[in-house]
Steps between C-alpha positions, in 0.01 A plus 500: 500500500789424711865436396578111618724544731553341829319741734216498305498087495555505913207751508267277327629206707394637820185706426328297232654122581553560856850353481783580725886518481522207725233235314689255315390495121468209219560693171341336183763536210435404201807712294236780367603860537218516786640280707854554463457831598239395800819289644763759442293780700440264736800364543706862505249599764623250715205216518527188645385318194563221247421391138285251337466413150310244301598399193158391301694326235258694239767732281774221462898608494275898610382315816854391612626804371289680832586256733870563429462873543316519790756234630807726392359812709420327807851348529643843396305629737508242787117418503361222608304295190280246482439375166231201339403383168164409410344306185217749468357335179449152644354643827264796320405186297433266825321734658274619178598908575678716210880515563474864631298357804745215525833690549277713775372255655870308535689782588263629746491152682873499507526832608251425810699153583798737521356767744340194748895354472691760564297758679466830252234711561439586124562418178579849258429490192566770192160574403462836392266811413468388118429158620225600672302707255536196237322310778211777470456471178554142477210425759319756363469324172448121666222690730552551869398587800593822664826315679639415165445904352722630833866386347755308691523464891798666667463199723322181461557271817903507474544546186577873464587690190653843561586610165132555386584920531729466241463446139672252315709780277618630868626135566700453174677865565565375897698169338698720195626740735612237753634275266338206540399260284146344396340265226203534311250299488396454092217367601378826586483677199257248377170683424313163475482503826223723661709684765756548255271656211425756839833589556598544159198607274242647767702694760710703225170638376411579825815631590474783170167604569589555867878577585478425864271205449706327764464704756118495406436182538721442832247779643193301306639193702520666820152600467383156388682328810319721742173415350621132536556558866131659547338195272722257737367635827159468341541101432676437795189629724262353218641130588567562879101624540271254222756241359496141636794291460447178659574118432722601165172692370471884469096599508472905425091567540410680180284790653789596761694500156211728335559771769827634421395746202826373268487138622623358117834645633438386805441142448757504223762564780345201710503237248861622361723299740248165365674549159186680305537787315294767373355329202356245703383749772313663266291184415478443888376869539203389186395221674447649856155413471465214257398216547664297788798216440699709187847428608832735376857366493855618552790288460466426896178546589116516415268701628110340511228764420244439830162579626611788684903479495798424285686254597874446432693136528843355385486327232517095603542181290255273519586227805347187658095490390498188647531259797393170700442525885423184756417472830788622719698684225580850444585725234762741626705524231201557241302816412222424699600401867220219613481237819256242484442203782245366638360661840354330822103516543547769851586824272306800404412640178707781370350848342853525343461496135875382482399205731244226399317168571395225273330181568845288414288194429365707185826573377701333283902514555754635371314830435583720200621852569486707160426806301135587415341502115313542323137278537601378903169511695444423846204490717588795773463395871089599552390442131323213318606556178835581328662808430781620238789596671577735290146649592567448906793720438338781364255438792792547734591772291852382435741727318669375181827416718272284703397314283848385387633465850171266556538137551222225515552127686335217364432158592481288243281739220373691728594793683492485862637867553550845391815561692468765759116588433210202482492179534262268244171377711492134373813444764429697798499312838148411589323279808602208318884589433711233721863636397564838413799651282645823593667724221710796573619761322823600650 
């Protein structure tokens, strides 16, 4: 492995991050050996950069300890430093995420707000080789996709991290023999903590049985990322070719899905960005061809088992499942967008199923606009007797998502209207209808 040393930092920055000497950098400090010696390289090569440090408030009197070194270089060094404090507990607490998502989450907001202000075109930070072989093995024990087996990204958007060549020994050596001085985070040696039982307990063994294990696994990682790249450009045509995103609902047709010869991968790498992981795509993968309406969840989404698709939609609180409508009103501002008023006897029927007619005399005002359930019947436009709705929809062969998008108006008890498909027969126009109500489903 190479020595850390400023040519070999510049060398990463312009092959692997695709920086140049003339980019203006946001350097995230937070008083580690890593990233003091990210901003001294950096800043003895001549960059136009500047500091930023949070200060999580998680170590105590250690916590201001940081933010007073990093503050004591950068003014002996005349950089530029932007410094914040968060109350990570309270927020990691408001939020209901573990405090090691909490102080990423805050930083990483704080360090975008700072790019967008004052124009840097990326943030550095001091992630490193050993770093990213902990994150193998870490995701390798959670389970993970191939995109969590491939390591740490040289570049991810702007954030770049060029010291991912080097290990983390190399670092500490770079910052003895330039003098400069570092804390240590405690924290770290804590083997409770999962990556930390890696770093400490896992890798050494590793390390004995196999004296260049770095090296190994920087190679394994290589390999893994290219096999990321080929999986990627699989997806990518996967969704561009049989995937439907429309109206806030993805649909991906099961036998299209059944063609690729690994599609478990494949559909793993679809329904990652909804939040589900491999766990749950497993029991998606089970139930291809169960029975219809088994629903999965992630955190954000759910994903509906259908006839002949999956289907994948946010998440949504429940909202309005009611509403009154009269003559001349509207409902903009509701789910369901409807325009009733009366019409004028010279008009012509309408074959638009979002468009209908009804003998207004038969109809009693203000009509009900709500959610079906359970038991509602209706007599559908052409029949003499009443029907379930619950068996009209499977009739219409309505999905499970269509079924709780569906809404019914009523007049009085009884509904008048299955919105957007039939009307009910008993109040159809007929030769002896004098007014006639127009509805509209805008």
């Amino acid at each position: 492995m190479d020595k850390l040393n400023t040519r070999a930092v510049v060398k990463v920055l312009e092959e692997k991050c695709h920086i140049s000497t003339s980019d203006r950098l946001l350097v995230a400090v937070s008083g580690g050996a890593d990233s003091m010696a990210l901003l001294h390289l950096l800043d003895e090569n001549g960059y136009q950069l500047a500091a930023a440090h949070c200060n999580f408030q998680l170590r105590g009197v250690d916590s201001d300890a940081d933010e007073q070194l990093v503050a004591a270089f950068c003014e002996a060094n005349n950089i530029q430093l932007y410094k914040t404090t968060f109350d990570t507990k309270i927020y990691a607490r408001e939020k209901k995420i573990s405090i090691e998502m909490a102080a990423r989450e805050l930083r990483y907001d704080w360090f975008d707000s700072l790019v967008e202000e004052h124009h840097y075109q990326a943030v550095v930070t001091g992630h490193h080789g050993n770093d990213s072989i902990e994150t193998f093995f870490l995701n390798l024990v959670r389970g993970t996709g191939l995109r969590g087996l491939s390591g740490i990204s040289f570049r991810n958007g702007k954030v770049i991290r060029p010291l991912l060549d080097f290990t983390r020994t190399a670092i500490e050596a770079y910052c003895n023999s330039n003098q400069i001085n570092y804390c240590h985070d405690v924290s770290n040696d804590d083997t409770r903590f999962i990556r930390n039982k890696i770093r400490h307990e896992i890798v050494p063994v590793l390390e004995s049985i196999n004296p260049a294990f770095f090296e190994t696994m920087q190679s394994n990682l290589e390999h893994l990322k290219d096999a990321e790249l080929m999986l990627e450009s699989e997806v990518e045509r996967f969704i561009a070719t049989d995937v439907v995103d429309e109206d806030n609902k993805v649909i991906i047709p099961i036998s299209k899905l059944e063609n690729y010869p690994h599609y478990a991968s494949l559909l793993f790498e679809v329904l990652r960005p909804y939040g589900f992981n491999s766990s749950v795509v497993g029991e998606v993968i089970g139930h291809l061809h169960g029975l219809s309406g088994k629903q999965f969840f992630s955190e954000t989404h759910r994903l509906i088992k259908d006839r002949h698709n999956l289907l994948v939609l946010p998440v949504e609180e429940i909202g309005v499942q009611h509403f009154w409508l009269d003559e001349g009103e509207n409902s903009d501002v509701l789910p369901v967008k409807v325009r009733i008023y009366i019409k004028p006897d010279n008009f012509q029927f309408s074959r638009n199923p979002q468009l209908i007619h009804l003998d207004a005399d038969l109809v009693e005002l203000p009509l009900l606009v709500r959610k079906w359930k359970l038991g509602d019947a209706f007599m559908p436009l052409g029949m003499s007797g009443f029907k379930k709705v619950s068996d009209f929809f499977i009739d219409e062969k309505y999905s499970l998502k269509d079924k709780e998008d569906a809404w019914l108006m009523l007049s009085g008890e009884a509904i008048v209207w299955v919105l957007g498909k039939r009307i009910d027969d008993r109040f159809k126009v007929s030769n002896r209808t004098k007014r006639i109500l127009e509805i509209e489903l805008i």
